[in-house]
Backbone and ligand atoms as CSV (ligand in chain L), in Angstrom:
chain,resi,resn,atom,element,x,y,z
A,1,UNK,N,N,0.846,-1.201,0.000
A,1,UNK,CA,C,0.000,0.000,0.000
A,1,UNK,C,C,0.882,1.253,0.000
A,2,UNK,N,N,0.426,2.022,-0.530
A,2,UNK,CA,C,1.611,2.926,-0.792
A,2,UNK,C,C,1.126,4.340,0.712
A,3,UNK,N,N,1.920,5.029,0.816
A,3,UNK,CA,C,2.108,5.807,2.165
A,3,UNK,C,C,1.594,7.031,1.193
A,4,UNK,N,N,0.587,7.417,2.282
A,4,UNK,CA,C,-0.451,8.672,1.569
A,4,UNK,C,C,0.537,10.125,2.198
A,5,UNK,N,N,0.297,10.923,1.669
A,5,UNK,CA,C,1.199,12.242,1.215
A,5,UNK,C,C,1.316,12.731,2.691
A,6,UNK,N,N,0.256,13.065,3.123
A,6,UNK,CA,C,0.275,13.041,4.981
A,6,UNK,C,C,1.000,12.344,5.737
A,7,UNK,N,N,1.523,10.826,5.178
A,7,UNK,CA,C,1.765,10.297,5.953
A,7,UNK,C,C,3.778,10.670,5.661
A,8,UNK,N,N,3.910,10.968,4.382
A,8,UNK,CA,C,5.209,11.228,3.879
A,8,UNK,C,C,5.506,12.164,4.131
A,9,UNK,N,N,4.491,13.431,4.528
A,9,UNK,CA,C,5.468,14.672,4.911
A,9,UNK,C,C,5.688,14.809,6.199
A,10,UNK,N,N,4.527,13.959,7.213
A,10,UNK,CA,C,4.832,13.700,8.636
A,10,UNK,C,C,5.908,13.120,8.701
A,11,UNK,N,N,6.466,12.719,7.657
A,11,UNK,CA,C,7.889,11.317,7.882
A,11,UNK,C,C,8.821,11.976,7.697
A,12,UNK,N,N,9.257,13.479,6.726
A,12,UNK,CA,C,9.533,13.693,6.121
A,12,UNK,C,C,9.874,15.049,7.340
A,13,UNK,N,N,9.212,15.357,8.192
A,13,UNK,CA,C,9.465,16.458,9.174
A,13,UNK,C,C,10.312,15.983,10.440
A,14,UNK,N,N,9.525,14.227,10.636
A,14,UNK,CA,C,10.970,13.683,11.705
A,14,UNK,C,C,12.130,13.598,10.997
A,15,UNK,N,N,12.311,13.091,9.639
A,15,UNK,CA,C,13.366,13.008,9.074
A,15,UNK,C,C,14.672,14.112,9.544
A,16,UNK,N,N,14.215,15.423,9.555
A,16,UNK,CA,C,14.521,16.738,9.821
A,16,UNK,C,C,14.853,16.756,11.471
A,17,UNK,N,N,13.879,16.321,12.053
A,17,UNK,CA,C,14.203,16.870,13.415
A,17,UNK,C,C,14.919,15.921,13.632
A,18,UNK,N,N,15.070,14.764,13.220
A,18,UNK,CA,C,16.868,13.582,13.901
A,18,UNK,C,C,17.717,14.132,13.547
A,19,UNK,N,N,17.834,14.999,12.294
A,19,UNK,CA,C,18.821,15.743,12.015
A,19,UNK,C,C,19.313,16.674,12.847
A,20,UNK,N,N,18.503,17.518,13.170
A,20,UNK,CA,C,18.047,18.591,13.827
A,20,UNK,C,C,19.172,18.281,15.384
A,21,UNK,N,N,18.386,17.036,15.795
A,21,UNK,CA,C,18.728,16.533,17.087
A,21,UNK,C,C,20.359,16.326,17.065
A,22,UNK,N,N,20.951,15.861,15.972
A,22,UNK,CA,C,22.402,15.764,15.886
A,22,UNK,C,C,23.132,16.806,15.965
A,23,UNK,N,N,22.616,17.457,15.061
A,23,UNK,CA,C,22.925,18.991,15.132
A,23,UNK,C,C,23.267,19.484,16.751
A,24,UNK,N,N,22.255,19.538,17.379
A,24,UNK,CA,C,21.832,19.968,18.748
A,24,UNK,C,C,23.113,19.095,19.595
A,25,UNK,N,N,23.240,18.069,19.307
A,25,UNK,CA,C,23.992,17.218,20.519
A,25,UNK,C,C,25.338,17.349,20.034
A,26,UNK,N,N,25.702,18.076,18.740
A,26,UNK,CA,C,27.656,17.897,17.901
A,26,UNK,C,C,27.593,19.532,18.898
A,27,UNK,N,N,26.617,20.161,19.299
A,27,UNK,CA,C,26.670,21.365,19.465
A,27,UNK,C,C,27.177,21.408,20.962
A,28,UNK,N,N,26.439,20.918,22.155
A,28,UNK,CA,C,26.994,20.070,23.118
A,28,UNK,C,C,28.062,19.424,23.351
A,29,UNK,N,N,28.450,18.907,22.143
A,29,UNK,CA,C,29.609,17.974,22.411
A,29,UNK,C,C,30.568,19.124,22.201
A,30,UNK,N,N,30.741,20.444,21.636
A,30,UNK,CA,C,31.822,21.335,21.360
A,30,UNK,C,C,31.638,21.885,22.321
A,31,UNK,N,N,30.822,22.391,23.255
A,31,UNK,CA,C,30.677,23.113,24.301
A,31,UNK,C,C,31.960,22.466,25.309
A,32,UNK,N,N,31.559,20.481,25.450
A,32,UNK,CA,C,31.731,19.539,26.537
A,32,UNK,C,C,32.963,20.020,26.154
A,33,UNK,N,N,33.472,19.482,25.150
A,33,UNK,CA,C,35.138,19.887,24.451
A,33,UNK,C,C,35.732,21.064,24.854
A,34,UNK,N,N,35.131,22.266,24.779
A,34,UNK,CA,C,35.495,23.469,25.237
A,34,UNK,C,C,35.418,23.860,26.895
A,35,UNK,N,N,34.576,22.946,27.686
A,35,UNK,CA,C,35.118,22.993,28.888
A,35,UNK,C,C,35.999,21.808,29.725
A,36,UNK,N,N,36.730,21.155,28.852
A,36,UNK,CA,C,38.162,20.547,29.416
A,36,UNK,C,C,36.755,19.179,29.610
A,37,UNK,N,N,35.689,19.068,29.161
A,37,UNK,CA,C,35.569,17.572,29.481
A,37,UNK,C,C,34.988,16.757,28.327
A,38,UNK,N,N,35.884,16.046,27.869
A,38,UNK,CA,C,36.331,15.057,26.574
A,38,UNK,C,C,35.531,14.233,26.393
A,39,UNK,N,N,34.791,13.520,27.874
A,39,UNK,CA,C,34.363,12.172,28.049
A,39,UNK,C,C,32.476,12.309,27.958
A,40,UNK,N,N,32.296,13.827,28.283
A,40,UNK,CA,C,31.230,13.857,27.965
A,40,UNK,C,C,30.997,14.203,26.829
A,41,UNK,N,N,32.073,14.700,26.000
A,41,UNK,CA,C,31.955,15.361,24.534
A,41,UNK,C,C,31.960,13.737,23.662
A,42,UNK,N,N,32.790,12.809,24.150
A,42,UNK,CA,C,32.405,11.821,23.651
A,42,UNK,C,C,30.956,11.245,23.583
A,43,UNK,N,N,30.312,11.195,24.634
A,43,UNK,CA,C,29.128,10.360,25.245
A,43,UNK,C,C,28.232,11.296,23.774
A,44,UNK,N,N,27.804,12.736,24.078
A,44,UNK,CA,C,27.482,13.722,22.690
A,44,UNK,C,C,27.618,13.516,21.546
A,45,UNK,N,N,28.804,13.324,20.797
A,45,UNK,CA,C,29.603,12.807,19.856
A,45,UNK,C,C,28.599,11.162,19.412
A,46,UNK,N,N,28.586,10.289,20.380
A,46,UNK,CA,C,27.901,9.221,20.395
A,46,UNK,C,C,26.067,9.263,19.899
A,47,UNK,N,N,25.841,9.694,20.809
A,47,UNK,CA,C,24.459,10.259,20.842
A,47,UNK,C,C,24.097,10.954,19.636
A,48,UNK,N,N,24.488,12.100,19.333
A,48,UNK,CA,C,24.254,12.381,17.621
A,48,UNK,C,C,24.868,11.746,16.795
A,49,UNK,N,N,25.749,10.451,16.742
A,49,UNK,CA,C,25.720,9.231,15.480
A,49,UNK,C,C,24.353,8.393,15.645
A,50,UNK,N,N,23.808,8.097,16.763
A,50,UNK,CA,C,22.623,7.766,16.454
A,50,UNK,C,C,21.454,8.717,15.976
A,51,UNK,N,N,21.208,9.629,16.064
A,51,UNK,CA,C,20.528,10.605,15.706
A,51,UNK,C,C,20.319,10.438,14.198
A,52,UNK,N,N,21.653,10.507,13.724
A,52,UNK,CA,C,21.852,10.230,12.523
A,52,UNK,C,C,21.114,9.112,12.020
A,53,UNK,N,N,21.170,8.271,12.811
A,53,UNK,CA,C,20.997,6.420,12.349
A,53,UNK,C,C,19.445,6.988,12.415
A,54,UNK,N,N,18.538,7.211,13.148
A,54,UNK,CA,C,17.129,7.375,13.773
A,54,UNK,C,C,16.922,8.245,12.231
A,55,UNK,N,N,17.834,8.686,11.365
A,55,UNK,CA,C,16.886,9.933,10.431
A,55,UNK,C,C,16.926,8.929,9.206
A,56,UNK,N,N,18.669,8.321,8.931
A,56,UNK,CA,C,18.865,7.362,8.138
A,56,UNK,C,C,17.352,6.197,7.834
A,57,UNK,N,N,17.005,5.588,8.841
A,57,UNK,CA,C,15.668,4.569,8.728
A,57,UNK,C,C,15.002,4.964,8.058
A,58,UNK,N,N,14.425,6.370,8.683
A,58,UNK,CA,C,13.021,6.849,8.066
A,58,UNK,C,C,13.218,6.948,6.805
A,59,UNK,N,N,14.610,7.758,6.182
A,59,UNK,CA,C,15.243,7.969,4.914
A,59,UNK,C,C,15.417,6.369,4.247
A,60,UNK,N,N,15.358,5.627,4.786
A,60,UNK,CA,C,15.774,4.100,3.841
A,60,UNK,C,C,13.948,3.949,3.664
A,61,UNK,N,N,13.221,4.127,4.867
A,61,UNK,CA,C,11.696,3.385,4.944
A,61,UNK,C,C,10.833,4.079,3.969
A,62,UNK,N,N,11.073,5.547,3.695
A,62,UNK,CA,C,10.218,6.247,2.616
A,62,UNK,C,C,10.897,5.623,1.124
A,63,UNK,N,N,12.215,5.902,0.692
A,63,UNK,CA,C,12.492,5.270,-0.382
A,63,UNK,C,C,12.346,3.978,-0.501
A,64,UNK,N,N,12.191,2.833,0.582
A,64,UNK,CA,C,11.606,1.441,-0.266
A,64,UNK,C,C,10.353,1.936,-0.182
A,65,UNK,N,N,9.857,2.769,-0.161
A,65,UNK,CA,C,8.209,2.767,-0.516
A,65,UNK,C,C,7.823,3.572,-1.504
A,66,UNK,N,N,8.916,3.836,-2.047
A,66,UNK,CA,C,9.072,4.577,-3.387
A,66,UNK,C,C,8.866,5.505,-3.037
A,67,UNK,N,N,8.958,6.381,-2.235
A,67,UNK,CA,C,8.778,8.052,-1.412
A,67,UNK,C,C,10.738,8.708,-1.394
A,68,UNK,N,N,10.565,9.734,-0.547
A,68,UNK,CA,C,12.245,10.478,-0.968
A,68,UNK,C,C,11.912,11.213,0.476
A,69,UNK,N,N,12.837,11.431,0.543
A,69,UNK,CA,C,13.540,12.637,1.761
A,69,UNK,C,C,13.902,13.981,0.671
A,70,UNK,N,N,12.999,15.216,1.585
A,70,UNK,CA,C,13.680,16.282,1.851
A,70,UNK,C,C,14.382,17.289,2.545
A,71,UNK,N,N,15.438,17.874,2.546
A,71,UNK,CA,C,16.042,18.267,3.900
A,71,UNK,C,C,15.843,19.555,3.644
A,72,UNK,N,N,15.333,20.103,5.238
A,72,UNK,CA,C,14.811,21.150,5.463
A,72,UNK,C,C,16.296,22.186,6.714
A,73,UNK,N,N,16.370,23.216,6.693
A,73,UNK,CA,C,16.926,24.327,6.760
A,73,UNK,C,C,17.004,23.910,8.443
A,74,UNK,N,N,18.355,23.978,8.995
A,74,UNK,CA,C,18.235,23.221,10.539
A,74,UNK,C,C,18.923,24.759,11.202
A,75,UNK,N,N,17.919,24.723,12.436
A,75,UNK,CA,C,18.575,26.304,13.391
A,75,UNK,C,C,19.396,25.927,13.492
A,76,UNK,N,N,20.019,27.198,14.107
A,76,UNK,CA,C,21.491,27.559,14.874
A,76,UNK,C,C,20.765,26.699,15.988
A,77,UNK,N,N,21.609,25.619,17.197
A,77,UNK,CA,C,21.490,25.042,17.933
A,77,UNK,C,C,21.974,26.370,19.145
A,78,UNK,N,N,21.613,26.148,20.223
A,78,UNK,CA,C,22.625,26.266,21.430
A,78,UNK,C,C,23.803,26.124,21.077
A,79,UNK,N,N,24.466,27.334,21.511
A,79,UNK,CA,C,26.111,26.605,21.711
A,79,UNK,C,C,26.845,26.471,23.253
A,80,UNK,N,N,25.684,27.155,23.861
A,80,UNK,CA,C,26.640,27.174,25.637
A,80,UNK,C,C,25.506,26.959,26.783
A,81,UNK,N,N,26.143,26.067,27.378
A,81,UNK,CA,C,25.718,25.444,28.459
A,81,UNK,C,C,25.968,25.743,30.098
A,82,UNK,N,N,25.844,26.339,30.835
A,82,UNK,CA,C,26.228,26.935,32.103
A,82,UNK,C,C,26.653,25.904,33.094
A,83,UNK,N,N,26.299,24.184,32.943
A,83,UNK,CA,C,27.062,23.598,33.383
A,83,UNK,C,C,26.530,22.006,32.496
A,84,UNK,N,N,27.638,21.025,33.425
A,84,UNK,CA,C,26.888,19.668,32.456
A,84,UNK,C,C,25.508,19.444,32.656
A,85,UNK,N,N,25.541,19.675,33.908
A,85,UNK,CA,C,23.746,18.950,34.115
A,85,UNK,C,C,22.543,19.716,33.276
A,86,UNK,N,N,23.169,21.320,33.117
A,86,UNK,CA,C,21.814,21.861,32.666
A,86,UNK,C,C,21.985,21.768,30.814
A,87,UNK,N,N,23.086,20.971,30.542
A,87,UNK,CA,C,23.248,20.545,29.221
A,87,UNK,C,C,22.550,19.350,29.257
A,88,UNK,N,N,23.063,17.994,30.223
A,88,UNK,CA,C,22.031,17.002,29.814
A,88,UNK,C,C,20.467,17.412,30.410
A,89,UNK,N,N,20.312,18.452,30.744
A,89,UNK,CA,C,18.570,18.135,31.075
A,89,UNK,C,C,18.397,18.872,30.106
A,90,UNK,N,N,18.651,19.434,28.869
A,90,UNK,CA,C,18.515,19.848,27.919
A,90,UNK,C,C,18.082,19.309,27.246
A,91,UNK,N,N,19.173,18.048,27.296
A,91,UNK,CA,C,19.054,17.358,25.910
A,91,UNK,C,C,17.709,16.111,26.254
A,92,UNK,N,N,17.501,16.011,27.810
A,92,UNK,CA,C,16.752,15.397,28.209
A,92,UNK,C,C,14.999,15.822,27.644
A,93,UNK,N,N,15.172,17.292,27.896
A,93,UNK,CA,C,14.096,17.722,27.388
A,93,UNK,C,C,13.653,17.795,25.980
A,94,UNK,N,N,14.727,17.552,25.242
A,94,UNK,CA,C,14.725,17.548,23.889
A,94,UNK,C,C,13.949,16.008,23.155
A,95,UNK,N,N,14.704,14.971,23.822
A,95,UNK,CA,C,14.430,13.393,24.118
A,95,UNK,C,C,12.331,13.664,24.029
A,96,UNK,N,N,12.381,14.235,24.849
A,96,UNK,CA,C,10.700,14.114,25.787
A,96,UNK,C,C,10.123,15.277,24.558
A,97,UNK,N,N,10.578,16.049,23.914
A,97,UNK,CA,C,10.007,16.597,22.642
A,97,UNK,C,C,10.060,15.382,21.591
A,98,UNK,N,N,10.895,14.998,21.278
A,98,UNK,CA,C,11.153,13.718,20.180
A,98,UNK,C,C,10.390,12.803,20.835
A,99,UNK,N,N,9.563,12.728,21.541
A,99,UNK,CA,C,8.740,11.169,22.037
A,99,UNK,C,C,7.801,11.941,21.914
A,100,UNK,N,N,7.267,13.113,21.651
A,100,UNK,CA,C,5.605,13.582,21.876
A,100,UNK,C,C,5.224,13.509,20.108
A,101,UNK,N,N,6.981,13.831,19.575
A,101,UNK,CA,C,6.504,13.865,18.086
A,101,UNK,C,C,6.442,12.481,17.476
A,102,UNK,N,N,7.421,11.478,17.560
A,102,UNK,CA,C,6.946,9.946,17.605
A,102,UNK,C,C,5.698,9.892,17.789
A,103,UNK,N,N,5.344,10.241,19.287
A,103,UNK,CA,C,3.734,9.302,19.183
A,103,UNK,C,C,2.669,9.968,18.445
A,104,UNK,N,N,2.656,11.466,18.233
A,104,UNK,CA,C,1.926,12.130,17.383
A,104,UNK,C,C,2.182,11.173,15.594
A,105,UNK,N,N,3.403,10.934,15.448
A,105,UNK,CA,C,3.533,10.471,14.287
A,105,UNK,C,C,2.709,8.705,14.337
A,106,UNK,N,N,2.465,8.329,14.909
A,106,UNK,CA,C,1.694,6.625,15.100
A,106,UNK,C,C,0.346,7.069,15.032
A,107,UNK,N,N,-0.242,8.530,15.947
A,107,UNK,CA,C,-1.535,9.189,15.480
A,107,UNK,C,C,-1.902,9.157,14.204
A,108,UNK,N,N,-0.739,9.762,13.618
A,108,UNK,CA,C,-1.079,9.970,11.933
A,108,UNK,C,C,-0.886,8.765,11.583
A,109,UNK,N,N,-0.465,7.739,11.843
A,109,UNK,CA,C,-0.361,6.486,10.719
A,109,UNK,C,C,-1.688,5.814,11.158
A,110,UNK,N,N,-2.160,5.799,12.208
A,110,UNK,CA,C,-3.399,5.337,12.762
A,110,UNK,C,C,-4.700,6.043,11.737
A,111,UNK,N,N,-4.433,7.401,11.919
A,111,UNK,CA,C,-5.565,7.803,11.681
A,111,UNK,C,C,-5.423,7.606,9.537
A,112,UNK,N,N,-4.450,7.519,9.395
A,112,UNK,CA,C,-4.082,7.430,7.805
A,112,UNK,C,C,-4.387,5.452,7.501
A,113,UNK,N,N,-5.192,4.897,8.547
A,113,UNK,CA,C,-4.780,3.547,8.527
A,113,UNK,C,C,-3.465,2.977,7.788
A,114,UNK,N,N,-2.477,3.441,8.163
A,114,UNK,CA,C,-1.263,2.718,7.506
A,114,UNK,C,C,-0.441,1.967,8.393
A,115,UNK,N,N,-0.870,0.851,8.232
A,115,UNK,CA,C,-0.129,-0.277,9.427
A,115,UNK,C,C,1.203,-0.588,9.319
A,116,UNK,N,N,1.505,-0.341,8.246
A,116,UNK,CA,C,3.025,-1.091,7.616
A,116,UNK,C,C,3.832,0.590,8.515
A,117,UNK,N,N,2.993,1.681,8.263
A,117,UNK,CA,C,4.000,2.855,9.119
A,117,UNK,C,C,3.829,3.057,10.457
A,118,UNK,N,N,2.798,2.565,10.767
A,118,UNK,CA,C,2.443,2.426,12.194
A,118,UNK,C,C,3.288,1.250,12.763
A,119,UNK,N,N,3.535,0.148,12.023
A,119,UNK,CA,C,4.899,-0.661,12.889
A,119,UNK,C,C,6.014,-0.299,12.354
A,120,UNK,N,N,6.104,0.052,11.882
A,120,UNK,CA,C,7.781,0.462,11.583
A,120,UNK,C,C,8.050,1.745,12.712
A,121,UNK,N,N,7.267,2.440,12.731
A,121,UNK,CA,C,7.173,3.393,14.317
A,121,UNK,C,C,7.312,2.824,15.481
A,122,UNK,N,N,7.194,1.864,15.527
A,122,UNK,CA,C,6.968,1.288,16.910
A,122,UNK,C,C,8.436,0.447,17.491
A,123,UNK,N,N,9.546,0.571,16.581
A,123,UNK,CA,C,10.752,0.986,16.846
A,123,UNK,C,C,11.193,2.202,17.411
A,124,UNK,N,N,10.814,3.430,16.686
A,124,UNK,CA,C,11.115,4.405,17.474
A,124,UNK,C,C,10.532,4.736,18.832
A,125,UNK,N,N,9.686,4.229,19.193
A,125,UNK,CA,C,8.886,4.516,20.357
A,125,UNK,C,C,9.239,3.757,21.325
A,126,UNK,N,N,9.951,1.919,21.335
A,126,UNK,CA,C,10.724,1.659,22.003
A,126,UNK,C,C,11.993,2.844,22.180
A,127,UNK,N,N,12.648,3.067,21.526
A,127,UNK,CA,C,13.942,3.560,21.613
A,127,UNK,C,C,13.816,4.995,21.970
A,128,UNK,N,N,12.706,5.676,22.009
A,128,UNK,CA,C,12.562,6.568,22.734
A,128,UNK,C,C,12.644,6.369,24.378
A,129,UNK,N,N,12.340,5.291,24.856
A,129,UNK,CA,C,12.041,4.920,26.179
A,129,UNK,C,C,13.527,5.031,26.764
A,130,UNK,N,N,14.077,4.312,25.454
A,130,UNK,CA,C,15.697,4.323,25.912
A,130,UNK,C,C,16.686,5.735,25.896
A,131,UNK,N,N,16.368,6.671,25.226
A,131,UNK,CA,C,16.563,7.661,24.505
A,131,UNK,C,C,16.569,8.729,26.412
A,132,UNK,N,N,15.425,8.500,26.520
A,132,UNK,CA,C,14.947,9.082,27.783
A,132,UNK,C,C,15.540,8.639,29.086
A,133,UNK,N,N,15.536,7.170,29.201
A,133,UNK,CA,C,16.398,6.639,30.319
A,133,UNK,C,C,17.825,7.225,30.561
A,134,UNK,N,N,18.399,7.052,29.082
A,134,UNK,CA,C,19.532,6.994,29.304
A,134,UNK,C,C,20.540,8.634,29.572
A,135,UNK,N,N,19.235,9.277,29.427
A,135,UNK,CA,C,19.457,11.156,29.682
A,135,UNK,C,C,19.467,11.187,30.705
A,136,UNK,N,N,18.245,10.584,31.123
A,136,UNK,CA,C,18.005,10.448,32.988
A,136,UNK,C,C,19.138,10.299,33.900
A,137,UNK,N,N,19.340,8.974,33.303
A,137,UNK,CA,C,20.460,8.361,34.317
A,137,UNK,C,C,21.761,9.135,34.791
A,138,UNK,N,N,22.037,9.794,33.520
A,138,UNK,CA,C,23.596,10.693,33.713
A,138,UNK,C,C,23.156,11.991,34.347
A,139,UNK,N,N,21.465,12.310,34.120
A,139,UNK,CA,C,21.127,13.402,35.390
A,139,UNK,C,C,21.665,12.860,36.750
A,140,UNK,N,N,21.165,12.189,36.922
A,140,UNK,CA,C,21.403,11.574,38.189
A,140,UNK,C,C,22.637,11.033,39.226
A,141,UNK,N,N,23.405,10.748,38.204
A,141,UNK,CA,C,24.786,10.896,38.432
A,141,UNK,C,C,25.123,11.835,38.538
A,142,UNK,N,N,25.204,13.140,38.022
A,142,UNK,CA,C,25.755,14.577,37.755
A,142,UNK,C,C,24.807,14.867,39.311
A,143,UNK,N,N,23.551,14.548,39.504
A,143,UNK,CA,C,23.297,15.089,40.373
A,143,UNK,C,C,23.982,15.239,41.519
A,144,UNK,N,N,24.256,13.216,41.862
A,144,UNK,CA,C,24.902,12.777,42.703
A,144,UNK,C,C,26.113,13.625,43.196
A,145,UNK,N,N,26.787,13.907,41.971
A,145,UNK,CA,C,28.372,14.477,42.239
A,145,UNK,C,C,28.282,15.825,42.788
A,146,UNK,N,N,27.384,16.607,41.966
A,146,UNK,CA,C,27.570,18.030,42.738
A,146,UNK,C,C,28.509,18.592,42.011
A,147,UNK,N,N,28.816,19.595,43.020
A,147,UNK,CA,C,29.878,20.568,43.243
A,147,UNK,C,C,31.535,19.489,43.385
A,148,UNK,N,N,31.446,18.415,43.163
A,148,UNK,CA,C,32.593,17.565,43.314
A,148,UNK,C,C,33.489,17.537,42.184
A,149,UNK,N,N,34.775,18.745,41.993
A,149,UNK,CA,C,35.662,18.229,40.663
A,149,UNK,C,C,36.027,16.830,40.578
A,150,UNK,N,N,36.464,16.430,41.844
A,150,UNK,CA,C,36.974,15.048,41.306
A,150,UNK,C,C,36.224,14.455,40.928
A,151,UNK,N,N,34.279,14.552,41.315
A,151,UNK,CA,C,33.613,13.574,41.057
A,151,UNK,C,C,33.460,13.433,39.476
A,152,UNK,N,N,33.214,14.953,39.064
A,152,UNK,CA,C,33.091,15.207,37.636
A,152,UNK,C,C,33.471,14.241,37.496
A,153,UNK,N,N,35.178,14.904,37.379
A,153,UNK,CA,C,36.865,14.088,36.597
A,153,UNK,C,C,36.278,12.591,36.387
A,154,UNK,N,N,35.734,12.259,37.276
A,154,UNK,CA,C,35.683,10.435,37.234
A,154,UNK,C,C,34.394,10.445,36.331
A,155,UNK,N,N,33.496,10.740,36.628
A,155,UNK,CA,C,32.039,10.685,35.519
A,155,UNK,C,C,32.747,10.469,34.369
A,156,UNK,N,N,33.370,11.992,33.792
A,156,UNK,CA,C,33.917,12.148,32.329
A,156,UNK,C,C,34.614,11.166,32.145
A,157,UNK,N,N,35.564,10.078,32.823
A,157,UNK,CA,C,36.458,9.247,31.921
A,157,UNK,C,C,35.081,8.093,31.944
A,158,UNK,N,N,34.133,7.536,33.242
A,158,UNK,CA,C,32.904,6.496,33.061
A,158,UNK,C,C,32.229,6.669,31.838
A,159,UNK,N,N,31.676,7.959,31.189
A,159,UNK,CA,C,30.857,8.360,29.597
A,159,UNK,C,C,31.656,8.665,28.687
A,160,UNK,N,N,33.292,8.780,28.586
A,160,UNK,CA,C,33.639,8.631,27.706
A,160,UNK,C,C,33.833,6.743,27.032
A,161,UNK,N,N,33.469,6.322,27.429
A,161,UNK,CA,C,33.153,4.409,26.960
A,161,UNK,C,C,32.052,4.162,26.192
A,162,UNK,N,N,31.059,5.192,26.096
A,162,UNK,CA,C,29.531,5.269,25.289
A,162,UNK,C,C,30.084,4.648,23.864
A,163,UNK,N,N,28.957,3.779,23.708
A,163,UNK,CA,C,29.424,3.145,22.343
A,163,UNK,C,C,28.093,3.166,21.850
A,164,UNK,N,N,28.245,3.717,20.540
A,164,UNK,CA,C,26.941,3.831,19.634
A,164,UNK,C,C,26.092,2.644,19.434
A,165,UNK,N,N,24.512,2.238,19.994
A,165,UNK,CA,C,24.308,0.976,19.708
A,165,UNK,C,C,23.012,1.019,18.616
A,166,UNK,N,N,22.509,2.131,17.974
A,166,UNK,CA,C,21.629,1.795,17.577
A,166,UNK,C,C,21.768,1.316,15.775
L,1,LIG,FE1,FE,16.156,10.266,17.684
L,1,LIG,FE2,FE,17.127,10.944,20.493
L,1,LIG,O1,O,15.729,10.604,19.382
């Protein structure tokens, strides 16, 4: 069944915002870089190669359906962050924007009855769960540490090990 025009330009706007999102997190990662910590610029660095991968799908899933990607005009991101934590709850909040537009996007395949795009979504909506956890978690750590340089110091070499899994 072929994917009705609604359903291609809804595809066609996440396409953009994974982009978008990489954008946002290489932007982070130069910040992390620019304040002496490597390991979180890595973990960043990591995080927008999947970003990438998350835009790549949609871009492989419209062309086997004989559909195309267009790329749309991406803001100036953030470039400065006042510390790590209020960078990852940034990006945390960003995560929890990208899961409202996912599930809005399963709306439209629902309401477009298109089942074949409605499960192929339902990858991203797992991996949003993960997407979100895994922002969380390094809140929480950062929380933990505080005001602690050394604690930082040790965080940054623990997230510089992030290995791209998606
Ligand atoms: Fe592609 Fe981080 O959501």
């Amino acid at each position: 069944m072929a994917i009705s025009k609604t359903m291609s330009d809804a595809l066609n706007t996440q396409f953009n915002k994974e982009l978008n999102s990489a954008y946002l997190y290489e932007s982070m990662a130069a910040d992390f870089y620019a304040g002496n910590l490597p390991g979180f610029a890595v973990w960043m660095t990591t995080q927008a190669g999947e970003e990438r991968v998350h835009a790549e799908k949609i871009h492989h899933y419209l062309t086997e359906n004989g559909e195309r990607v267009y790329y749309a005009a991406i803001p100036e991101p953030q470039a400065e962050w006042k510390s790590p934590l209020a960078a990852i709850q940034g990006a945390l909040a960003h995560e929890k924007f990208i899961t409202k537009s996912i599930h809005d996007l399963v709306r439209t395949a629902r309401k477009e009855d298109d089942i074949a795009t409605e499960t192929f979504l339902g990858w991203y909506v797992t991996e949003q769960i993960e997407e979100e956890s895994t922002a969380q978690s390094l809140i929480d750590k950062l929380e933990m540490v505080g005001d602690n340089r050394f604690g930082l110091y040790q965080l940054d070499k623990e997230v510089s090990t992030r290995q791209q899994d998606a």
